[in-house]
mmCIF file of the N, C-alpha and C atoms, coordinates in Angstrom:
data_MODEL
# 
_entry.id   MODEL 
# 
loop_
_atom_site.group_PDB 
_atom_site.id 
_atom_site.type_symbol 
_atom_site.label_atom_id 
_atom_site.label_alt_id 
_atom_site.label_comp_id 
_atom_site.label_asym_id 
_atom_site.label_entity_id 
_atom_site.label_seq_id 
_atom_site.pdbx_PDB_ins_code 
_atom_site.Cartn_x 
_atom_site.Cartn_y 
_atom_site.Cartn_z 
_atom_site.occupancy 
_atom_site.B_iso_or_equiv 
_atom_site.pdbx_formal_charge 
_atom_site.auth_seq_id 
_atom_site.auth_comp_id 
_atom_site.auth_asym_id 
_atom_site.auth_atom_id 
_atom_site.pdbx_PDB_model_num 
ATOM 1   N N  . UNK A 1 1  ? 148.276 44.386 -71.671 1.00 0.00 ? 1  UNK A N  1 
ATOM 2   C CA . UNK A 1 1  ? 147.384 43.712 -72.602 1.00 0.00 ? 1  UNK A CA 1 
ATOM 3   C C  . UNK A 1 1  ? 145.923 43.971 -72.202 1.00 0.00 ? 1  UNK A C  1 
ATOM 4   N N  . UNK A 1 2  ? 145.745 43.700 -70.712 1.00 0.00 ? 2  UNK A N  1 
ATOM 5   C CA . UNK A 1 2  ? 144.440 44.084 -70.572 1.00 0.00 ? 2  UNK A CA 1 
ATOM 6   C C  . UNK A 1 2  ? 143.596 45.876 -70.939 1.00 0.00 ? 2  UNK A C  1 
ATOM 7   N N  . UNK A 1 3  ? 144.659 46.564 -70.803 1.00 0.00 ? 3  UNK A N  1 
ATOM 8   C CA . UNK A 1 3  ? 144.282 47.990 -70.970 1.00 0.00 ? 3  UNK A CA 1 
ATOM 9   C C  . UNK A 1 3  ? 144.093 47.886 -72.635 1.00 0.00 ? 3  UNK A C  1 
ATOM 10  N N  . UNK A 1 4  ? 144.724 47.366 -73.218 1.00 0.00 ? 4  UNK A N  1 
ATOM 11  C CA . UNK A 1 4  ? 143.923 47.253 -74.727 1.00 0.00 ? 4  UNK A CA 1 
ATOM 12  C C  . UNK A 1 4  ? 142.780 46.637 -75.194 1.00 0.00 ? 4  UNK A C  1 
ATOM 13  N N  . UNK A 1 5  ? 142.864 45.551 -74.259 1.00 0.00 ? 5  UNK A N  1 
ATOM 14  C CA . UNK A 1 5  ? 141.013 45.259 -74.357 1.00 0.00 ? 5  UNK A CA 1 
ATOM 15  C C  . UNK A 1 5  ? 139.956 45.434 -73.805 1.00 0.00 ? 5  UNK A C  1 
ATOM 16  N N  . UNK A 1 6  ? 140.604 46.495 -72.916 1.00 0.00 ? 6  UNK A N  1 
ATOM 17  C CA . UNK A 1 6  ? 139.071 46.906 -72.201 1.00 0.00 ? 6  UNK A CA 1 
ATOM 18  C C  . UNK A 1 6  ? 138.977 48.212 -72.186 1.00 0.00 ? 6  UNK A C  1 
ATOM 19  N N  . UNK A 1 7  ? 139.835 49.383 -72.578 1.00 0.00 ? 7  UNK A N  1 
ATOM 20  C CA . UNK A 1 7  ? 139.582 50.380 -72.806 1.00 0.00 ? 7  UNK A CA 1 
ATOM 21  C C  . UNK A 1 7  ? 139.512 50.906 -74.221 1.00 0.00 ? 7  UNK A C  1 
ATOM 22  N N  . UNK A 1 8  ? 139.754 50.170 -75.535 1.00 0.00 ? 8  UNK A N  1 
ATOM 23  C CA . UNK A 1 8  ? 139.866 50.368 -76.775 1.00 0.00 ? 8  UNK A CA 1 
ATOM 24  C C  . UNK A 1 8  ? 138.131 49.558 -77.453 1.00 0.00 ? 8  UNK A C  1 
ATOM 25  N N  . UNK A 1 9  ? 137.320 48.964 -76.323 1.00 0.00 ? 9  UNK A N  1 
ATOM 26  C CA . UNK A 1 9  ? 135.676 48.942 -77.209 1.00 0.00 ? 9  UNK A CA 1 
ATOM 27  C C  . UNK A 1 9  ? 135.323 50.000 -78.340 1.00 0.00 ? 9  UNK A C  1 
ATOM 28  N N  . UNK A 1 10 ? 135.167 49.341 -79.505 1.00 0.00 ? 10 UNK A N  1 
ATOM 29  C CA . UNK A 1 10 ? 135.106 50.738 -80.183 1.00 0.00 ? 10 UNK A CA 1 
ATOM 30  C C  . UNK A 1 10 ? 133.813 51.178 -80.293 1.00 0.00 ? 10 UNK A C  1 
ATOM 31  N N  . UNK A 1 11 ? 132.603 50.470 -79.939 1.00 0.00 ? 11 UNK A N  1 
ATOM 32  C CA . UNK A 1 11 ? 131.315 50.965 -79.474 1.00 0.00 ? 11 UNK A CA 1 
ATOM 33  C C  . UNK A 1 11 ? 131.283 51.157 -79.082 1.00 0.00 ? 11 UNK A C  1 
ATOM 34  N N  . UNK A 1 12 ? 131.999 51.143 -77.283 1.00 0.00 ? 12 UNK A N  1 
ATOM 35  C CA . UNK A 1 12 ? 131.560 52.086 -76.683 1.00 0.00 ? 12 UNK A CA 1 
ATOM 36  C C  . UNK A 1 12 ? 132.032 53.336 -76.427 1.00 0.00 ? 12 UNK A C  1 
ATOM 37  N N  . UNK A 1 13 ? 133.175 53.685 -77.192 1.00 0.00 ? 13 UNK A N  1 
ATOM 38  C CA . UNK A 1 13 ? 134.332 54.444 -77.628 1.00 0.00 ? 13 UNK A CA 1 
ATOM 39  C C  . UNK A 1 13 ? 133.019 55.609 -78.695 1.00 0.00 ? 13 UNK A C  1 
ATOM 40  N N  . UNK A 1 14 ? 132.631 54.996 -79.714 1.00 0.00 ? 14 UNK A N  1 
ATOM 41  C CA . UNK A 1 14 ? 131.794 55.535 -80.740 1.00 0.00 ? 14 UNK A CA 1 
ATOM 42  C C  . UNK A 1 14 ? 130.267 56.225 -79.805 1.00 0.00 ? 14 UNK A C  1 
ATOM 43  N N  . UNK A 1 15 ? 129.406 55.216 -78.871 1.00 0.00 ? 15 UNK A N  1 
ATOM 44  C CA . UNK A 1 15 ? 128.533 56.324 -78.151 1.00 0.00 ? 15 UNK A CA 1 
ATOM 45  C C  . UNK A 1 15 ? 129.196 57.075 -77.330 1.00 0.00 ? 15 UNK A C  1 
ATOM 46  N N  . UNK A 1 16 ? 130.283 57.275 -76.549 1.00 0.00 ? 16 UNK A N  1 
ATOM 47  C CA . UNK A 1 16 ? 130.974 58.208 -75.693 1.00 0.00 ? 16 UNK A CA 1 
ATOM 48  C C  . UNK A 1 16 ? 130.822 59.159 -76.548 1.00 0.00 ? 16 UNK A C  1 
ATOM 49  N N  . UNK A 1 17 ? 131.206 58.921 -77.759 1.00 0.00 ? 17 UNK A N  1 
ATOM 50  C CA . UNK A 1 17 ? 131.478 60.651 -78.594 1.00 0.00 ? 17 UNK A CA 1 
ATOM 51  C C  . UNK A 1 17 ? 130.307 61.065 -79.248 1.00 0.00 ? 17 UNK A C  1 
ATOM 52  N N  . UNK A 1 18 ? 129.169 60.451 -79.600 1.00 0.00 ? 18 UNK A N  1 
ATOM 53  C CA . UNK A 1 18 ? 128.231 60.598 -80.114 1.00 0.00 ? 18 UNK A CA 1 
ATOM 54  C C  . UNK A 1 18 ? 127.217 61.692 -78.741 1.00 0.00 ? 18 UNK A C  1 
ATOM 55  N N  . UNK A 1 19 ? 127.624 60.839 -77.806 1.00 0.00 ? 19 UNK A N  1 
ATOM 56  C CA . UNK A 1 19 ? 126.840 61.936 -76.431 1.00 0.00 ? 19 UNK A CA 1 
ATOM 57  C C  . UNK A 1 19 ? 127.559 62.958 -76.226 1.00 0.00 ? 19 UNK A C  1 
ATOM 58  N N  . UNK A 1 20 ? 129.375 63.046 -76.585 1.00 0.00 ? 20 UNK A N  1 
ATOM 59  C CA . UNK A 1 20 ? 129.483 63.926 -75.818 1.00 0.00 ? 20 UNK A CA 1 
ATOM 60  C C  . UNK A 1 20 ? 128.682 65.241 -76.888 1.00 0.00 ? 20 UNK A C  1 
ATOM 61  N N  . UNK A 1 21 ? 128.812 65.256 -78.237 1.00 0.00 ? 21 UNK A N  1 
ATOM 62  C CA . UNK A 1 21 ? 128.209 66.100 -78.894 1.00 0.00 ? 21 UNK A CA 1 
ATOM 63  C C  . UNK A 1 21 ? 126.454 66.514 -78.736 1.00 0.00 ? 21 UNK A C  1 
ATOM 64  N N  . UNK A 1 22 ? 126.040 65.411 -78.317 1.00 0.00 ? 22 UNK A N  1 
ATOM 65  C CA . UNK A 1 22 ? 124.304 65.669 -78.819 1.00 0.00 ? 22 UNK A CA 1 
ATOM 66  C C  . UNK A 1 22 ? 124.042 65.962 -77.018 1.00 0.00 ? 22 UNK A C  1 
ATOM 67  N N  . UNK A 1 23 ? 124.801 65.568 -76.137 1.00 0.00 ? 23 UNK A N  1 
ATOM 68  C CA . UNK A 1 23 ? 124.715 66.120 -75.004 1.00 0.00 ? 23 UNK A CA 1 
ATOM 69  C C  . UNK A 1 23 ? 124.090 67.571 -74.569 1.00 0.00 ? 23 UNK A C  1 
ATOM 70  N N  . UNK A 1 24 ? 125.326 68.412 -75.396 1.00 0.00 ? 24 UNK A N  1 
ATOM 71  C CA . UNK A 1 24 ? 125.458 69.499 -75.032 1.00 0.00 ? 24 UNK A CA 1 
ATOM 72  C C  . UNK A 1 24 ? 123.846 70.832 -75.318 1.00 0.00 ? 24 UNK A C  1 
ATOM 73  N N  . UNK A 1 25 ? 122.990 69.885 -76.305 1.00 0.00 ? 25 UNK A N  1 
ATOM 74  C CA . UNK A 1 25 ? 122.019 70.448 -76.805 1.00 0.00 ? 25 UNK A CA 1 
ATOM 75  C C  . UNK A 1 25 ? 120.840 69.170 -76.258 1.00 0.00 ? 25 UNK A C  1 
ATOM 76  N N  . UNK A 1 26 ? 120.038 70.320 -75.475 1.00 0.00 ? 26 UNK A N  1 
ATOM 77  C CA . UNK A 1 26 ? 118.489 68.656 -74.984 1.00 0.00 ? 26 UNK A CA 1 
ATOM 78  C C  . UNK A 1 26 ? 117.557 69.526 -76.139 1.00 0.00 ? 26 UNK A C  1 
ATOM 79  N N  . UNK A 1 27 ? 117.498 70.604 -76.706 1.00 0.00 ? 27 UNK A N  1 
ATOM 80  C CA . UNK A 1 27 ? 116.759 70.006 -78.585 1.00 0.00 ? 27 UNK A CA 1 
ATOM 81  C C  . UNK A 1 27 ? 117.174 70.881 -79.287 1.00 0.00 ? 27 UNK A C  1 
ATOM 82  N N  . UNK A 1 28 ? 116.651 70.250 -80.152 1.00 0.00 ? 28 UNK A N  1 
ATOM 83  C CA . UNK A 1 28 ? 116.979 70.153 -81.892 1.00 0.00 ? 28 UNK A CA 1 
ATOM 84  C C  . UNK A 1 28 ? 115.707 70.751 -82.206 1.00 0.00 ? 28 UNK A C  1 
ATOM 85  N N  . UNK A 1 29 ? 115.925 72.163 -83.640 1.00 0.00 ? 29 UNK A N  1 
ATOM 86  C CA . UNK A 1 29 ? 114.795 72.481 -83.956 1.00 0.00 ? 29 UNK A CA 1 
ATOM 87  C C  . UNK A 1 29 ? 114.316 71.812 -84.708 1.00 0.00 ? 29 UNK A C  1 
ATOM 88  N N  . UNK A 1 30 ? 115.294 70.674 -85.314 1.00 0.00 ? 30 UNK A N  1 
ATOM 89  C CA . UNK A 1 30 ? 114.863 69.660 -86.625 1.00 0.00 ? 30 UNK A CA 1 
ATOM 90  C C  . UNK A 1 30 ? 115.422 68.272 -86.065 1.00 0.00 ? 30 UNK A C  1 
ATOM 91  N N  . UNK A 1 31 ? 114.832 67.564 -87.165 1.00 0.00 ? 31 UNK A N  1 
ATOM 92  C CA . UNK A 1 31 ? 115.471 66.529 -87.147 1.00 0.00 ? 31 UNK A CA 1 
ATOM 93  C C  . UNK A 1 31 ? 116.789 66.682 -87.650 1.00 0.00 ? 31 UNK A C  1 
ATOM 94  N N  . UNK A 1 32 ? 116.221 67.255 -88.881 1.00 0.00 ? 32 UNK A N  1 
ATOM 95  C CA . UNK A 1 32 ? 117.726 67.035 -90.017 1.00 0.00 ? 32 UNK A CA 1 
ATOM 96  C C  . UNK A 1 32 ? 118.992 68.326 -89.055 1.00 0.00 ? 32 UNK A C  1 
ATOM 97  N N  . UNK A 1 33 ? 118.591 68.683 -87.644 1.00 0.00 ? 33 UNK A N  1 
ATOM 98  C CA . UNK A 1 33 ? 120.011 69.431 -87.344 1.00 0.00 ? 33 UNK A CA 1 
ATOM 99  C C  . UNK A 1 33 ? 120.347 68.368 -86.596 1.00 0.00 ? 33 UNK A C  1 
ATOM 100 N N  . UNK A 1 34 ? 119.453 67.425 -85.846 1.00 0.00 ? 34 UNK A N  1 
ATOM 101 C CA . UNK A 1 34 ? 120.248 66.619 -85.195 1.00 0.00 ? 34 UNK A CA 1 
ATOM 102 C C  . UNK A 1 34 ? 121.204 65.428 -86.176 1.00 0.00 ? 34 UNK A C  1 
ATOM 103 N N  . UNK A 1 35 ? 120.579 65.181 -87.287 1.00 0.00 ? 35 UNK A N  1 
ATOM 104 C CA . UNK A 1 35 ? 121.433 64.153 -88.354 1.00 0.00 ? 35 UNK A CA 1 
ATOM 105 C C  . UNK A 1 35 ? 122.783 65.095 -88.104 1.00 0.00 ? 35 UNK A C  1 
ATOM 106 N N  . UNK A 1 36 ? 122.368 66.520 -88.563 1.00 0.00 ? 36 UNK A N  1 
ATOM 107 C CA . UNK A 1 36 ? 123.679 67.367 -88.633 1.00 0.00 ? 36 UNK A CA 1 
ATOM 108 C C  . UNK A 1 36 ? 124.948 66.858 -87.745 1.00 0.00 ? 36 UNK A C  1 
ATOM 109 N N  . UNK A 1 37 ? 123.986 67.040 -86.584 1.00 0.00 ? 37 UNK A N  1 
ATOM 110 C CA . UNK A 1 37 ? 125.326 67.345 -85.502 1.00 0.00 ? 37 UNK A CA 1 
ATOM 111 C C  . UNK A 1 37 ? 126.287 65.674 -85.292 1.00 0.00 ? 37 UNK A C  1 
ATOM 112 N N  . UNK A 1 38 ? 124.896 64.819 -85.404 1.00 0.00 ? 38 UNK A N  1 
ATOM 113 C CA . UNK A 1 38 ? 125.670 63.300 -85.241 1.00 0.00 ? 38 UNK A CA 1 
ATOM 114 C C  . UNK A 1 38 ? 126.525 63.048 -86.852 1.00 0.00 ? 38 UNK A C  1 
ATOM 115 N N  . UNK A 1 39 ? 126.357 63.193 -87.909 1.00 0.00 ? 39 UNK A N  1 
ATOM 116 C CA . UNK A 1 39 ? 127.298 63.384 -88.975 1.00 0.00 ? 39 UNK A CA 1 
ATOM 117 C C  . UNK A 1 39 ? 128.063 63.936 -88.498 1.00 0.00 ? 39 UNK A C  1 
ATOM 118 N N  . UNK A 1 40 ? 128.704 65.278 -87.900 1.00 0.00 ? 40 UNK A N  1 
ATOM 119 C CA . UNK A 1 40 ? 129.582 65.968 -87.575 1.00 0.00 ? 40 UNK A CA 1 
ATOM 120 C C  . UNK A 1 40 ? 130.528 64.976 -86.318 1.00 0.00 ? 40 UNK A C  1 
ATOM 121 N N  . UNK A 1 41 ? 129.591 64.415 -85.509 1.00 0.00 ? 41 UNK A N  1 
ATOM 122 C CA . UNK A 1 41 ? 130.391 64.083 -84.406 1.00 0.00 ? 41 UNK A CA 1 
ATOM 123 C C  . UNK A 1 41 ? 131.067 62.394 -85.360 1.00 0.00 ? 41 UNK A C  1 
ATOM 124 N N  . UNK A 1 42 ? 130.567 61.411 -85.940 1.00 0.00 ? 42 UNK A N  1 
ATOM 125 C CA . UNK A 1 42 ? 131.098 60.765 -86.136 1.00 0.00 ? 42 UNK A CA 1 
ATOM 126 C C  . UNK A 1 42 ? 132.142 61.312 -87.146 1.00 0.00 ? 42 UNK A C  1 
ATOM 127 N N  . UNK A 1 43 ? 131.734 61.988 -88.090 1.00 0.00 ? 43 UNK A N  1 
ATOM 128 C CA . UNK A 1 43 ? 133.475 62.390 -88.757 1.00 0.00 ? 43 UNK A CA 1 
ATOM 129 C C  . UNK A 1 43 ? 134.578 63.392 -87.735 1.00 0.00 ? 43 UNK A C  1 
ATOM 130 N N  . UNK A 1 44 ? 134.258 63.315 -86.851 1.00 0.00 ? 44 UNK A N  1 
ATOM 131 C CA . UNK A 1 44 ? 135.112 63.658 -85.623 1.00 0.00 ? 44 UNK A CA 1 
ATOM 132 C C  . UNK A 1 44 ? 136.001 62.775 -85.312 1.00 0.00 ? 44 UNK A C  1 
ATOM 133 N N  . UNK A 1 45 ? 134.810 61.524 -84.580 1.00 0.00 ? 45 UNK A N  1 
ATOM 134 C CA . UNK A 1 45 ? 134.913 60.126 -84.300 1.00 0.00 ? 45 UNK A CA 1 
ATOM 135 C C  . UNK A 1 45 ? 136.302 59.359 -85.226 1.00 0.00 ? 45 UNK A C  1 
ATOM 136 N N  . UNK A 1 46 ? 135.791 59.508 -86.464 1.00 0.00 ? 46 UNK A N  1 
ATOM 137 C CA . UNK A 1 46 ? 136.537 58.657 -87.249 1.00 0.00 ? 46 UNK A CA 1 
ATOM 138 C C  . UNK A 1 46 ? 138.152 58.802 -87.205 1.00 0.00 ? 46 UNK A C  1 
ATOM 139 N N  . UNK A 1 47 ? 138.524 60.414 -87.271 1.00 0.00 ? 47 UNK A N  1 
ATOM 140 C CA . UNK A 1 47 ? 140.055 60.609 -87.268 1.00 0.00 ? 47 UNK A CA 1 
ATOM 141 C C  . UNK A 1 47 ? 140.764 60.207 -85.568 1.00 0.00 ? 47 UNK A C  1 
ATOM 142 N N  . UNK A 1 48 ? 139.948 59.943 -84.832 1.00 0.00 ? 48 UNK A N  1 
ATOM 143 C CA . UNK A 1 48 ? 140.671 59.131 -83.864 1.00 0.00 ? 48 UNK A CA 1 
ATOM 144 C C  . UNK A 1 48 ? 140.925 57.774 -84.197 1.00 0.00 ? 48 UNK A C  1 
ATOM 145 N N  . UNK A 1 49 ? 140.543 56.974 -85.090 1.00 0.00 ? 49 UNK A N  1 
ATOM 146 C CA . UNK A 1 49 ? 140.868 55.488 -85.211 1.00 0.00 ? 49 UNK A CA 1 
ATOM 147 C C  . UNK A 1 49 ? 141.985 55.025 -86.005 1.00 0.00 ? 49 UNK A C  1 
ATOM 148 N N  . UNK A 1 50 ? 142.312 56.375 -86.398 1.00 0.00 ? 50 UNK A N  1 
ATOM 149 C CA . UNK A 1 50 ? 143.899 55.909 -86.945 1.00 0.00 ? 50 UNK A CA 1 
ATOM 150 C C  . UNK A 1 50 ? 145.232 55.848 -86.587 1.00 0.00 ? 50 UNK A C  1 
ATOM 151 N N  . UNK A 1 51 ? 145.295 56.296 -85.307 1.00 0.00 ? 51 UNK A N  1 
ATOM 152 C CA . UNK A 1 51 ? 146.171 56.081 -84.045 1.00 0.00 ? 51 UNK A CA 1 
ATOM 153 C C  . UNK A 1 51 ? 146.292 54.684 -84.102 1.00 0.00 ? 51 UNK A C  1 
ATOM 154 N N  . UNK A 1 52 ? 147.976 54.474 -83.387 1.00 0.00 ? 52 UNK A N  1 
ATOM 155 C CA . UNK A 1 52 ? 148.307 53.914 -83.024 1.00 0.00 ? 52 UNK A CA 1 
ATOM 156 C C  . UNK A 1 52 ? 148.391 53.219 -81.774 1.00 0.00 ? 52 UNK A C  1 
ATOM 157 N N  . UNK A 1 53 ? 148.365 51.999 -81.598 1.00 0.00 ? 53 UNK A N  1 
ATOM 158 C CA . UNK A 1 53 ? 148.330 51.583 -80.292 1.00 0.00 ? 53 UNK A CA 1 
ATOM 159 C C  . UNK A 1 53 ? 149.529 51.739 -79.357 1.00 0.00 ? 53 UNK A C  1 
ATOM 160 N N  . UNK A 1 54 ? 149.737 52.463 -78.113 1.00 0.00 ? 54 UNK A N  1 
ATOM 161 C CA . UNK A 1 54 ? 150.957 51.902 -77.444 1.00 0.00 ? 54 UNK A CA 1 
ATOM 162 C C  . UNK A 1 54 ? 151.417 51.293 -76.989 1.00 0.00 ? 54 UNK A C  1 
ATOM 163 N N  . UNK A 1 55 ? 152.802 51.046 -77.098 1.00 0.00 ? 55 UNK A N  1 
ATOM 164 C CA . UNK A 1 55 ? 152.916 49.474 -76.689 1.00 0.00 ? 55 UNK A CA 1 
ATOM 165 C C  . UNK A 1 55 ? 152.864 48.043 -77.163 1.00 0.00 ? 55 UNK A C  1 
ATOM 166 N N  . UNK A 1 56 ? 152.405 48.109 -78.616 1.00 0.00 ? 56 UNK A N  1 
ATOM 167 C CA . UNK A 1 56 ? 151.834 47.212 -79.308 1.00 0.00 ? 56 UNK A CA 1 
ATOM 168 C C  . UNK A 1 56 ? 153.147 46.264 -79.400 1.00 0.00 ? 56 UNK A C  1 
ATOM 169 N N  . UNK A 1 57 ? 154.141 46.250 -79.477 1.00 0.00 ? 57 UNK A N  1 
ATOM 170 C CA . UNK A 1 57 ? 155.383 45.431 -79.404 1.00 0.00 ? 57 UNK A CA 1 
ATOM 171 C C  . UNK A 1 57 ? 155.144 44.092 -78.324 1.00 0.00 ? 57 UNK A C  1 
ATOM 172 N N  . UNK A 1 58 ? 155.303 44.818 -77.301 1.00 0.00 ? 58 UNK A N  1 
ATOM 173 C CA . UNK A 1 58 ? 155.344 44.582 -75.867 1.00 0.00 ? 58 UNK A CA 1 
ATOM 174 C C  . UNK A 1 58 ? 153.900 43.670 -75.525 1.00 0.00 ? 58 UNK A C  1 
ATOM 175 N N  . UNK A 1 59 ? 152.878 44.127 -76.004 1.00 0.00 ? 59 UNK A N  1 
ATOM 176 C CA . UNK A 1 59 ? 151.553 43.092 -76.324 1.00 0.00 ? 59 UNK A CA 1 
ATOM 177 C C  . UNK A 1 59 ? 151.621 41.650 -76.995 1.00 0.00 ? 59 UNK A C  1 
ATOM 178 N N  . UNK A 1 60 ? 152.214 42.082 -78.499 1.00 0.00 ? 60 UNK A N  1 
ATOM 179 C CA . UNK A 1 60 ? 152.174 41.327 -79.436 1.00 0.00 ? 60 UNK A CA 1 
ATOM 180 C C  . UNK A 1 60 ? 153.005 40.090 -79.001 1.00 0.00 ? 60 UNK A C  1 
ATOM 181 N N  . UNK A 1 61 ? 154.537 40.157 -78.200 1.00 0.00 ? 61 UNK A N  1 
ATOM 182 C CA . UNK A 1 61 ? 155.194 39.171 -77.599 1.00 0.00 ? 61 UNK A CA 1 
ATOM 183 C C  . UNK A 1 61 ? 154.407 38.593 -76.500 1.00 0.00 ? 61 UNK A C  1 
ATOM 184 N N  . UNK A 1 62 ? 153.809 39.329 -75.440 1.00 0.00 ? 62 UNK A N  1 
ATOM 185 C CA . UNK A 1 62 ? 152.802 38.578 -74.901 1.00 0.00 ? 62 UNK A CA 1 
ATOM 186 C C  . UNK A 1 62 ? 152.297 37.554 -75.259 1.00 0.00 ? 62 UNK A C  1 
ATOM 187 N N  . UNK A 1 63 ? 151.038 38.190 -76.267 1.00 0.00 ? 63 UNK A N  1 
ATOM 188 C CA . UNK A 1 63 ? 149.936 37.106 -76.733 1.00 0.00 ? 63 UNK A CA 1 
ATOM 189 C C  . UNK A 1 63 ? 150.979 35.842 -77.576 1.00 0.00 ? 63 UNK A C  1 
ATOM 190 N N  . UNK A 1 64 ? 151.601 36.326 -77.867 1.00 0.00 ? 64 UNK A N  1 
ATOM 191 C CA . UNK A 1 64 ? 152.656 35.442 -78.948 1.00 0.00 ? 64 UNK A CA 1 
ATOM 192 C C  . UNK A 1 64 ? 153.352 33.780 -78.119 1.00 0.00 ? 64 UNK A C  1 
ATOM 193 N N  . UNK A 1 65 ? 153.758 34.794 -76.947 1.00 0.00 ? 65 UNK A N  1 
ATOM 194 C CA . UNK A 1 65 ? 154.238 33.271 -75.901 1.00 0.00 ? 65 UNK A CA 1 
ATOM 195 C C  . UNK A 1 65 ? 153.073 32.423 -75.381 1.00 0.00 ? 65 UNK A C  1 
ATOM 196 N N  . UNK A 1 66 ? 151.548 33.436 -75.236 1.00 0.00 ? 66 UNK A N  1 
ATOM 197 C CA . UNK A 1 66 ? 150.546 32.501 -74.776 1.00 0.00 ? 66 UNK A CA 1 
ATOM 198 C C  . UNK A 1 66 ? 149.934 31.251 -75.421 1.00 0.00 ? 66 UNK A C  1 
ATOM 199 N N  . UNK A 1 67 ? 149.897 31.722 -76.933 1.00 0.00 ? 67 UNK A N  1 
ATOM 200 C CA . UNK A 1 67 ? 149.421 31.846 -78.264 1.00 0.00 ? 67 UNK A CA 1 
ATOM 201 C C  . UNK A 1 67 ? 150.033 30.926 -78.672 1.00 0.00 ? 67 UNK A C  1 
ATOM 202 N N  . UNK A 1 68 ? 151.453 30.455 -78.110 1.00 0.00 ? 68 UNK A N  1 
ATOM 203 C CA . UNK A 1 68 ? 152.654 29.754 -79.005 1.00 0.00 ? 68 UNK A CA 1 
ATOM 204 C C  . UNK A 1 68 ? 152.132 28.938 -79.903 1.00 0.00 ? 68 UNK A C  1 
ATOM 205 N N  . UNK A 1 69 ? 152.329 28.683 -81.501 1.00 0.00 ? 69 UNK A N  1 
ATOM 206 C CA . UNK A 1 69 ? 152.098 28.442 -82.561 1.00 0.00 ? 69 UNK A CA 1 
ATOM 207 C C  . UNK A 1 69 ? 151.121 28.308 -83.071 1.00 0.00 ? 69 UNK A C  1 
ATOM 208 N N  . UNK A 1 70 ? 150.244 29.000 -82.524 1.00 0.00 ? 70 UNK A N  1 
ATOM 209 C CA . UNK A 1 70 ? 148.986 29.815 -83.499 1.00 0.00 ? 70 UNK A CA 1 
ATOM 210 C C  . UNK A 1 70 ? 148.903 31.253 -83.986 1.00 0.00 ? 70 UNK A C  1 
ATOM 211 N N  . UNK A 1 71 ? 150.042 31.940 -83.916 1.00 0.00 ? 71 UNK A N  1 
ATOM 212 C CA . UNK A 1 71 ? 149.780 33.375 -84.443 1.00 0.00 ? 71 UNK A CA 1 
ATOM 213 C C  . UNK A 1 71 ? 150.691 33.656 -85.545 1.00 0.00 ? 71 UNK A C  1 
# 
């Protein structure tokens, strides 16, 4: 349970990938290439968030016994 809430931040999940792209370049001849490249990296970004969690069974009974009759 804890590895799902502390490694799934999705901000800080979202600047991890935003640097790892704009990282790789210290400049930009424009502005509008750097919009480029951060447009590019968040529609990168995005097709990771449709994954599934693992384990989510095995969580969900967790929080469920802690939780007992509020979920």
């Amino acid at each position: 349970m804890r590895k799902l809430i502390y490694t799934t931040n999705p901000i800080e999940s979202l600047n991890k990938q935003l640097r790892k792209y704009t990282k790789t370049k210290s400049l930009y001849p424009t502005d509008e290439a750097l919009m480029k490249s951060v447009y590019l990296s968040l529609k990168e970004a995005t097709r990771k968030w449709t994954g599934r969690i693992s384990g989510w069974g095995e969580i969900y009974s967790q929080l469920s016994i802690y939780f007992e009759g509020r979920i």
